[in-house]
C-alpha positions as CSV (number, residue, x, y, z in Angstrom):
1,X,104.3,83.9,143.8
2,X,101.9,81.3,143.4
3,X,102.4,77.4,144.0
4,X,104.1,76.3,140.8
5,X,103.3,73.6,138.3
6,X,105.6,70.8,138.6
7,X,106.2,69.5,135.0
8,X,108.4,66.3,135.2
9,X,110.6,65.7,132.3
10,X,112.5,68.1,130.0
11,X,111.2,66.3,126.3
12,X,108.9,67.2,123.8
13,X,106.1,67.0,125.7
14,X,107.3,68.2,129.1
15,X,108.9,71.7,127.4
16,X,105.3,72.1,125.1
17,X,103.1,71.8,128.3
18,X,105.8,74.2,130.5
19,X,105.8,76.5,127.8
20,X,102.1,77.1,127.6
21,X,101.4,77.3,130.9
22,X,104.5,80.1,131.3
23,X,103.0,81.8,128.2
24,X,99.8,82.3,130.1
25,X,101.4,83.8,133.6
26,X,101.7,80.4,135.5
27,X,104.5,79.6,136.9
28,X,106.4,76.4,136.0
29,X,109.1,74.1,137.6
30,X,110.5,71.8,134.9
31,X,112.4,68.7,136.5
32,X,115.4,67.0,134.0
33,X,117.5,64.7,135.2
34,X,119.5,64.9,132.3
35,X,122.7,65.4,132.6
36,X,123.5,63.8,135.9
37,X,121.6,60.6,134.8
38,X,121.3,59.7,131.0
39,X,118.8,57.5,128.9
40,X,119.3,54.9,126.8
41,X,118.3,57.0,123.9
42,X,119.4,60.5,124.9
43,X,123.5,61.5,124.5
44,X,123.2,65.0,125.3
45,X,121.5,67.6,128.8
46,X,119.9,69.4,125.6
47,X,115.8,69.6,126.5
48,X,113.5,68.1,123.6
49,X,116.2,66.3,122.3
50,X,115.5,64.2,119.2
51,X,116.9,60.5,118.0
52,X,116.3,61.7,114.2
53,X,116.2,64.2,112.2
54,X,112.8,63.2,110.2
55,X,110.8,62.5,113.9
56,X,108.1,65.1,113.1
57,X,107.1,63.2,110.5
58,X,105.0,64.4,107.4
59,X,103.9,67.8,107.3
60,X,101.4,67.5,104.6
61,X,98.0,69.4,106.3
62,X,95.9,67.2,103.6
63,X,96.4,64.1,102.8
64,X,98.4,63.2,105.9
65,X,97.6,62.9,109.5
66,X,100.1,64.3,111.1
67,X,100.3,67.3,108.7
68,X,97.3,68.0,110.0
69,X,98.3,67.9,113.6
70,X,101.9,70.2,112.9
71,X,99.1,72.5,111.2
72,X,96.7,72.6,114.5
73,X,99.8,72.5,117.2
74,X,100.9,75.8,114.7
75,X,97.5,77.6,115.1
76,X,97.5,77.0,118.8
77,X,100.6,78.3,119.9
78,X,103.2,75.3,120.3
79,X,106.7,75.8,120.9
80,X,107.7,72.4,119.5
81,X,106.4,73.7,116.0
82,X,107.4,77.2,116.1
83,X,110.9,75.9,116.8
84,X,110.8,73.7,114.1
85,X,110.0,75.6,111.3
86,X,112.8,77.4,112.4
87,X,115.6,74.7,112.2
88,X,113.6,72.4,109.5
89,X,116.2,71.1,106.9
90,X,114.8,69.8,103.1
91,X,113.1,66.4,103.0
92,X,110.4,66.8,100.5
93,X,107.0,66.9,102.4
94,X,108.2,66.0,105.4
95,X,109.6,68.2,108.4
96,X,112.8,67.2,109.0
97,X,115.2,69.6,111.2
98,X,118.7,69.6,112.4
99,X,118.3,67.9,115.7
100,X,121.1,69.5,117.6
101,X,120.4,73.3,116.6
102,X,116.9,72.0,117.4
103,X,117.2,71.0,121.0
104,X,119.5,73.9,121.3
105,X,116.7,76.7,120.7
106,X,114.0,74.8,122.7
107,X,116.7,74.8,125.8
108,X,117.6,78.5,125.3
109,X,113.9,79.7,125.0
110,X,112.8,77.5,128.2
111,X,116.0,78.7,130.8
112,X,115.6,82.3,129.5
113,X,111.6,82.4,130.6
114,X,111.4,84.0,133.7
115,X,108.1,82.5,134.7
116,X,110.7,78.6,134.2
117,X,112.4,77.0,136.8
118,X,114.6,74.3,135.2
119,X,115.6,71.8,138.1
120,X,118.2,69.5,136.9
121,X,117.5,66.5,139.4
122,X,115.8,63.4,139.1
123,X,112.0,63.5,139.9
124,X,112.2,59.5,141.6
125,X,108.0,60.6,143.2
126,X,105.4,62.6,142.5
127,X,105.3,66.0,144.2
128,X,102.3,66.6,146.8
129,X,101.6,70.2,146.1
130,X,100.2,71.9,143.8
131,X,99.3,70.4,140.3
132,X,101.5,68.3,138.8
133,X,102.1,66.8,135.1
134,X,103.7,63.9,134.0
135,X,105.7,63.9,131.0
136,X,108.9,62.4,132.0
137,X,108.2,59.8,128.8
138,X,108.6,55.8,127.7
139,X,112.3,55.8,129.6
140,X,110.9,57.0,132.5
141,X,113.5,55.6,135.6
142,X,112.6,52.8,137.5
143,X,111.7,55.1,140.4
144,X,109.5,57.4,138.9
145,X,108.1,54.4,137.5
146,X,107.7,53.0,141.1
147,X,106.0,55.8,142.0
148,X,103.6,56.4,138.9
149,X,102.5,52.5,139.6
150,X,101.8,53.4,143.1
151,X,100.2,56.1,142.2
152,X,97.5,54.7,139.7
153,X,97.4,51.0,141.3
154,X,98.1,49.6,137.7
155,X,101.0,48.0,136.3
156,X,103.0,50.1,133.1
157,X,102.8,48.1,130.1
158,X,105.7,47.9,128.0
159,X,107.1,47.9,124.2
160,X,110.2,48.5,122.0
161,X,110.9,51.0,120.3
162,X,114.3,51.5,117.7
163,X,117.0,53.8,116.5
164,X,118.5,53.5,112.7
165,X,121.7,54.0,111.8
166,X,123.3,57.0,110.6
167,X,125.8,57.4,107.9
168,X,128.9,59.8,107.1
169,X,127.9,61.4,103.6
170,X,131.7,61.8,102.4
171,X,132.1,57.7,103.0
172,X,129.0,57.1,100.4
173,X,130.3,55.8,96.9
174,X,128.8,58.7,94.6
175,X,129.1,56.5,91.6
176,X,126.3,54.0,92.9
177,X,124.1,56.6,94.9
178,X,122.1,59.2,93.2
179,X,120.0,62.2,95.0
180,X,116.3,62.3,94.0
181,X,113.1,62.3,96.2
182,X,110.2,60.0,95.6
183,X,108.0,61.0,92.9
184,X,110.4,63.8,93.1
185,X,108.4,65.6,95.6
186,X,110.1,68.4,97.1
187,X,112.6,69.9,95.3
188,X,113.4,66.4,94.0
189,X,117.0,65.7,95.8
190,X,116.2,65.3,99.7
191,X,117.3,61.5,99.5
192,X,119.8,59.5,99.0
193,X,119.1,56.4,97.3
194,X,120.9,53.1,96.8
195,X,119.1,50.6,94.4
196,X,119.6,46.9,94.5
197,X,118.9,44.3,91.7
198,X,117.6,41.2,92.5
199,X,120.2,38.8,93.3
200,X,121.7,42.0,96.2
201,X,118.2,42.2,97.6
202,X,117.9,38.7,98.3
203,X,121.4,38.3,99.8
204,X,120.8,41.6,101.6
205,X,117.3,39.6,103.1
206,X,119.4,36.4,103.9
207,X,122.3,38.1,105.6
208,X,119.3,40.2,107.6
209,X,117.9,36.7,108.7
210,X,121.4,35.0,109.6
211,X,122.5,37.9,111.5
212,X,123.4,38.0,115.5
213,X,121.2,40.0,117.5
214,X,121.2,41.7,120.9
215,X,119.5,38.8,123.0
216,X,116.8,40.7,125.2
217,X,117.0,40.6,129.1
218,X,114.1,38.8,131.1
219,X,112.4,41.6,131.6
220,X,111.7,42.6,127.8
221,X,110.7,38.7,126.8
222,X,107.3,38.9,125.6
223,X,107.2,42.2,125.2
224,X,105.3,42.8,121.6
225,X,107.2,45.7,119.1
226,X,105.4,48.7,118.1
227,X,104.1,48.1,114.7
228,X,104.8,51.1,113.3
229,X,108.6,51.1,114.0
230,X,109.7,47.2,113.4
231,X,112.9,46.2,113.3
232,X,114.7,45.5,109.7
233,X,115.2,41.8,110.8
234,X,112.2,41.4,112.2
235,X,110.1,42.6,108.8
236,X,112.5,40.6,106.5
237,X,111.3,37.4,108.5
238,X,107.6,37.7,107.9
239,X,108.8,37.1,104.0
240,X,111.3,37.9,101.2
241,X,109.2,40.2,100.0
242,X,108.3,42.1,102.6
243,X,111.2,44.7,102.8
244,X,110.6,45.5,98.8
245,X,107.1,46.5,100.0
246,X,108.1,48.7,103.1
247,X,110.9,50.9,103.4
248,X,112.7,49.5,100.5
249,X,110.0,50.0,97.8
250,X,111.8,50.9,94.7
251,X,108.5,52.8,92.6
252,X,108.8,56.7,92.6
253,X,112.7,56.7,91.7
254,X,115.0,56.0,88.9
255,X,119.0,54.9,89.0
256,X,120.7,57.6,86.8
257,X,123.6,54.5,86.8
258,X,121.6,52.2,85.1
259,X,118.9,51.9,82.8
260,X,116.6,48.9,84.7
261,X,114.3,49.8,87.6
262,X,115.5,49.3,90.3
263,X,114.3,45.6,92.2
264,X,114.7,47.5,95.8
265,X,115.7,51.1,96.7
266,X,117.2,51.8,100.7
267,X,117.6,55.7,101.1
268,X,118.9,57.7,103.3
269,X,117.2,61.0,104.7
270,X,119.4,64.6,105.6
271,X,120.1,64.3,109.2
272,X,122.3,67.8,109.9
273,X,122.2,71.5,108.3
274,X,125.2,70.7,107.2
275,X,124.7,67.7,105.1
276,X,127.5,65.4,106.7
277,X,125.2,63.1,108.1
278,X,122.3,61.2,106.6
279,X,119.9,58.5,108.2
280,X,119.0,55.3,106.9
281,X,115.0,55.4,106.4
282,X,113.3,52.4,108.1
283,X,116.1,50.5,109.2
284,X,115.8,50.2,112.9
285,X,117.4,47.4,114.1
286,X,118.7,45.4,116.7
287,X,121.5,43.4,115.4
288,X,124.8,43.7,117.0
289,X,127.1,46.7,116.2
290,X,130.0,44.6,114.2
291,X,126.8,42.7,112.6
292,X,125.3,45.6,111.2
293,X,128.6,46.7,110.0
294,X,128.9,43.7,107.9
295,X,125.6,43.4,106.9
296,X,124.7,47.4,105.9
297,X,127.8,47.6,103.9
298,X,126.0,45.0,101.9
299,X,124.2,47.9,100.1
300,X,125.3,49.3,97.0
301,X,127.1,52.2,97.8
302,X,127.5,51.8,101.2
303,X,130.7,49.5,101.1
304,X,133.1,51.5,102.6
305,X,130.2,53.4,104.9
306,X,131.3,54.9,107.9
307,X,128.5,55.0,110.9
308,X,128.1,58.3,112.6
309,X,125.7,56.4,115.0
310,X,124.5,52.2,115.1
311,X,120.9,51.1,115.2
312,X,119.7,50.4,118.9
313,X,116.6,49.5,120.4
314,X,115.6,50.6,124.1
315,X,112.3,49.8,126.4
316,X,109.5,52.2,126.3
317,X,106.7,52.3,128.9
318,X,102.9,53.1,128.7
319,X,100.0,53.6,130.9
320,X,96.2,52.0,130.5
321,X,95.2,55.5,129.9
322,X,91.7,54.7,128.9
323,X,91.6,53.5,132.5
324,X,93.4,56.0,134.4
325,X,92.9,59.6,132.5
326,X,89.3,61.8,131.8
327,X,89.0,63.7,128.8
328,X,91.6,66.6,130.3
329,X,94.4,64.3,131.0
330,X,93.9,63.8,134.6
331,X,94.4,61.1,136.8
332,X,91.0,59.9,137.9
333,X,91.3,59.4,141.5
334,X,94.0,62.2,141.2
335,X,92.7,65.2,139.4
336,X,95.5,67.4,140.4
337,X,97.8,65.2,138.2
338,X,97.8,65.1,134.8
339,X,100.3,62.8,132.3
340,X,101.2,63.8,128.7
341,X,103.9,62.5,125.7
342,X,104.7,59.0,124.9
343,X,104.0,57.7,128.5
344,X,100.3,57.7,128.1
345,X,100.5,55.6,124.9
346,X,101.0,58.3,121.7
347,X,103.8,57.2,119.3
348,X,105.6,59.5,117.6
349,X,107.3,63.1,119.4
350,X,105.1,65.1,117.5
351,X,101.5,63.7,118.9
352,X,104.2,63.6,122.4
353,X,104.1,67.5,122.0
354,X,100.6,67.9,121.1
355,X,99.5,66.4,124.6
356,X,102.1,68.4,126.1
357,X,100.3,70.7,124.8
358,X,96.9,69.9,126.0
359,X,97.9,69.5,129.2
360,X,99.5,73.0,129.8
361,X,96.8,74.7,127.9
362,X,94.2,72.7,130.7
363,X,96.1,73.4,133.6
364,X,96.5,77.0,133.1
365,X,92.7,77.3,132.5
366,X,92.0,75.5,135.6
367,X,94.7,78.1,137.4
368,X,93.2,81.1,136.3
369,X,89.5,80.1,136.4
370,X,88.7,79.9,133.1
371,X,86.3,76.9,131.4
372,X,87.4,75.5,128.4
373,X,86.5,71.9,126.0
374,X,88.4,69.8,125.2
375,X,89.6,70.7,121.6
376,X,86.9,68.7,118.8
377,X,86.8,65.1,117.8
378,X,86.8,66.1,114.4
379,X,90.3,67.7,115.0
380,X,93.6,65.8,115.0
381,X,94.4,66.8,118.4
382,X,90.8,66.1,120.0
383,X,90.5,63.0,117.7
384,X,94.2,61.7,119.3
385,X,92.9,63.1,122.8
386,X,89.4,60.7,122.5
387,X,91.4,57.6,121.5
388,X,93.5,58.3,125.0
389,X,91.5,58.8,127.2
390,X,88.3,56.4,126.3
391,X,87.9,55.9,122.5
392,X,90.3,52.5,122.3
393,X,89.3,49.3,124.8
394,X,91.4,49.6,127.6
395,X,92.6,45.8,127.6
396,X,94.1,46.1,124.0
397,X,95.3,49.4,124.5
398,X,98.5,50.3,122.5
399,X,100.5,53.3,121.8
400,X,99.3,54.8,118.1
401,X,100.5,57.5,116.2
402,X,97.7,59.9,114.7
403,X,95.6,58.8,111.8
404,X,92.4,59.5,109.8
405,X,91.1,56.1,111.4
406,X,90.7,57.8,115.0
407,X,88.5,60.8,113.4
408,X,84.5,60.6,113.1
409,X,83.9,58.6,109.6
410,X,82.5,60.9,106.9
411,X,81.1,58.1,104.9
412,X,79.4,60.4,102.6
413,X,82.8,60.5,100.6
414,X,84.1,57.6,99.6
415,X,87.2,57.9,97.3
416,X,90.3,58.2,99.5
417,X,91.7,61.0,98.7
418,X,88.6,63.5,98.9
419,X,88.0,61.7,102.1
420,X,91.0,63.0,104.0
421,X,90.2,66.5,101.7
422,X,86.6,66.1,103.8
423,X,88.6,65.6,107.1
424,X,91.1,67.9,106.9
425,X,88.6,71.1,106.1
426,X,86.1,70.0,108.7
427,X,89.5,69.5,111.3
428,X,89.8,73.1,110.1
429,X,86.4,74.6,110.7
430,X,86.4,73.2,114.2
431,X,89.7,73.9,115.3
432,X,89.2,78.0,114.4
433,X,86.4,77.9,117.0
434,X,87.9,76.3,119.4
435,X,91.5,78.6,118.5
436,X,89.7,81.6,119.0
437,X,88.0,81.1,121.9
438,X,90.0,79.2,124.4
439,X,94.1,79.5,123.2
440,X,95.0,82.8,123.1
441,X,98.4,83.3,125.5
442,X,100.1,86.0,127.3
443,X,102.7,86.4,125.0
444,X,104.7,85.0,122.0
445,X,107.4,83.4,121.1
């Protein structure tokens, strides 16, 4: 049997590129060094395993980015997706999945695939044979890290990203909370939500800004926060108001308990198949555990709230991959390595798997002698592949989560929403050719 591919870490990314590159005859060893050594985010040995039930995000193939991306990763053979649709729980428009039964799957299908090795050891360097890719994600351990900065002769750059709190359903007061989606989208009743009049809000924003926080060591200080995932204290600092215009925005939802609007709504999204456990949208935090006891129980409804799981907030690391990577994910002055998932600055699990994706797709072709292009720019996953490897400025380079801004303009079409119509059928065009062509496999899930 041939050399392997070394594929180092067992998340989202790592499992999507094994996967491909299995499903196309190439051998694969998979390093986890789950369980002997643990994360600061990850509580199980499960592979791909998720902080949230809701981290795919949006699965609207229109109007929404990442729809768009779950659509293409589906046409081109992912794992990540096929899995799931398969465990995906109601949440409106988004695709939300019990995490657990998720996890579960993705482990079962990559141990039973004969052309997987799973090694369950810590990768601390970067095998010499062979080709090798890099998905071992923003915890990566300090000696991997060692070695990946060795390696590339750059320094990792770092941020924060955060966990929310998740809450026991049978410890919710169901004469305060009411089910209903926003808009009622869905099937109208995939949140919970907990409204607040004015004079709550306010002391919910004041007890937010008095609270104690989890000081952060000298090596986080000055370390900026991903913008898309701020803390709850942080947003209610830069003004009262800011909260009711984020993740507590009460429009789209009526109190059945009461006949005013609402001044400011929290809810709380399905986080298990079975309905016990729901997590609170947008409120990542890094106040201190008996802090955010007393301060969450605050919310209407939620006085007597029992917490399956605290907010958190860990370090995640990045690499300058403008610098380091060419347009097939590999390392410049080291093509037989190649890096994919959060590590080389994506945000979100879902854009994580899609260059896990890449990446096996790519190193398969290049094992079996086949050619093949990068996927379009004027698809999600070529326009996300561009921004990584050379379409942002390497010196302000941070991690971004798929958007319409990162696609070619169509400035023909101005109005917002026949814009993104305009992208999304021209993503779809080009990604069938390229489909077609380059990303048929060996065999199916």
């Amino acid at each position: 049997m041939p050399e392997p591919v070394h594929v180092l870490g067992g998340g989202l990314a790592g499992c999507e590129a094994a996967w491909q590159l299995a499903s196309r005859g190439v051998p694969v060893c998979l390093w986890e060094m789950r369980p002997s050594r643990l994360s600061p985010a990850h509580q199980s040995d499960l592979l791909a395993e998720l902080v949230c039930s809701n981290s795919l995000r949006s699965d609207d193939a229109v109007y929404n980015a990442v729809g768009l991306l779950h659509q293409e990763m589906r046409r081109a053979g992912s794992l990540i997706l096929s899995v799931a649709d398969k465990k995906r729980l109601p949440a409106g428009g988004a695709l939300a999945v019990d995490r657990h039964a998720f996890a579960r799957e993705v482990t079962k299908l990559i141990t039973a695939h004969p052309l997987i090795t799973l090694k369950r050891e810590e990768a601390t360097s970067i095998p010499q044979v062979g080709d090798v890719i890099v998905a071992s994600g923003p915890l990566t351990s300090d000696a991997l890290a060692s070695a990946i900065v060795q390696l590339t002769g750059k320094e990792a750059l770092h941020f924060f990203d955060a966990l929310a709190p998740i809450v026991a359903f049978d410890s919710l007061d169901q004469s305060q909370v009411w089910f209903q989606s926003r808009y009622d989208k869905g099937d109208g009743k995939d949140y919970i939500n907990c409204a607040m009049d004015e004079a709550q809000y306010k002391a919910f924003v004041a007890a937010l800004l008095e609270a104690e926080t989890v000081p952060f060591r000298d090596f986080e200080k000055d370390t900026p926060y991903f913008e898309g995932c701020l803390p709850i204290e942080v947003m209610a600092a830069r003004g009262v108001d800011t909260l009711r215009y984020g993740p507590l925005k009460p429009v789209g939802l009526t109190n059945p308990h009461k006949k005013e609007r609402p001044y400011a709504v929290v809810q709380l999204r399905q986080d298990n198949a079975l309905g016990t456990l729901w997590n609170m949208v947008g409120f990542q935090t890094k106040m201190r555990y008996g802090e955010q006891e007393r301060v969450l129980r605050m919310i209407p409804g939620l006085e007597k709230a029992e917490f399956a799981r605290l907010g958190g907030i860990h370090r995640n690391s990045f690499i300058k991959s403008p610098q380091l990577l060419d347009s097939y994910l590999r390392l410049r002055t080291n093509p037989s390595v190649r890096f994919a998932g959060q590590l080389i600055g994506v945000e979100g699990y879902c854009e994580s798997a899609a260059t896990g994706l890449l990446a096996g797709i790519f190193v398969a072709a290049a094992r079996l002698g086949k050619e093949i292009p990068p996927p379009p720019v004027q698809t999600a996953l070529g326009a996300l592949l561009v921004h990584i490897t050379g379409g942002a400025r390497s010196e302000s380079f941070q991690p971004m989560n798929v958007n319409f801004s990162l696609f070619p303009p169509i400035t023909a079409v101005k109005s917002g929403r026949a814009r993104k119509e305009a992208y999304t059928e021209r993503a779809r065009e080009a990604l069938g050719v390229w489909v077609d062509n380059y990303c048929h496999c060996e065999e199916g899930l």
